[in-house]
C-alpha positions in Angstrom: -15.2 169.0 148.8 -14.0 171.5 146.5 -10.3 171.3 146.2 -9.6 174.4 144.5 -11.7 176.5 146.6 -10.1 174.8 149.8 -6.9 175.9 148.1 -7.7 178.9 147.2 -8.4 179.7 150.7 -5.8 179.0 152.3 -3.2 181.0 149.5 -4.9 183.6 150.4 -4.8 183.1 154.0 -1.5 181.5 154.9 1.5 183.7 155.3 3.9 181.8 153.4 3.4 179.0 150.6 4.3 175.2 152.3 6.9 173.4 150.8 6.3 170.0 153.6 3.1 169.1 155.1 2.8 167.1 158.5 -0.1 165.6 158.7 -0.6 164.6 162.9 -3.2 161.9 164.3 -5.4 162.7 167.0 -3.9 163.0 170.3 -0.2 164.3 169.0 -1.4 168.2 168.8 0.9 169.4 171.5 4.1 167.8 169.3 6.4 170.9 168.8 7.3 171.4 165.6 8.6 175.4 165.5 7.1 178.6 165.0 3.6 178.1 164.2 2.4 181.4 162.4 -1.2 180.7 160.7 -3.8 178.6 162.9 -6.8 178.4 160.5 -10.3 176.7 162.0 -11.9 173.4 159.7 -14.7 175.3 159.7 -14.0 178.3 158.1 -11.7 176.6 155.1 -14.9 176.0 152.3 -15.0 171.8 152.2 -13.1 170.8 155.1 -14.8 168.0 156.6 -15.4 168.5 160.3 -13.3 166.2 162.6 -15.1 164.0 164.4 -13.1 162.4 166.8 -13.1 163.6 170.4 -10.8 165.8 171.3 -9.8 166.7 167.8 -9.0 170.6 167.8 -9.7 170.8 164.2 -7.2 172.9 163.6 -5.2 173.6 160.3 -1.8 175.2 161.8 1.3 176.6 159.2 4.1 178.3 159.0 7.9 178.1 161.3 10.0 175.2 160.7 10.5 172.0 162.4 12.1 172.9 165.7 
């Protein structure tokens, strides 16, 4: 995995620069945390691994605030 492209990617995709990451476990995708504005796919960020646990949406989501 390419970290730089990864990154690239996603400045140019996300609608506001993150200043605090929370990074979930499986199973605690439904935990509210705000106004999610940018749900980006694994797949389509260059180098993301693919999850592979069941039930994993494999879902980068960004933006809002902790509610």
């Amino acid at each position: 995995m390419t970290i730089a492209r990864a990154a690239a990617f996603l400045a140019r995709r996300l609608s506001a620069r993150p200043e605090t990451a929370v990074v979930l476990g499986s199973g605690l995708g439904d935990l509210d945390l705000g106004p999610m504005t940018d749900r980006l796919p694994y797949a389509r960020i260059p180098g993301f691994p693919r999850p592979g646990v069941d039930g994993h949406a494999g879902v980068l989501t960004a933006g809002g605030g902790i509610a």
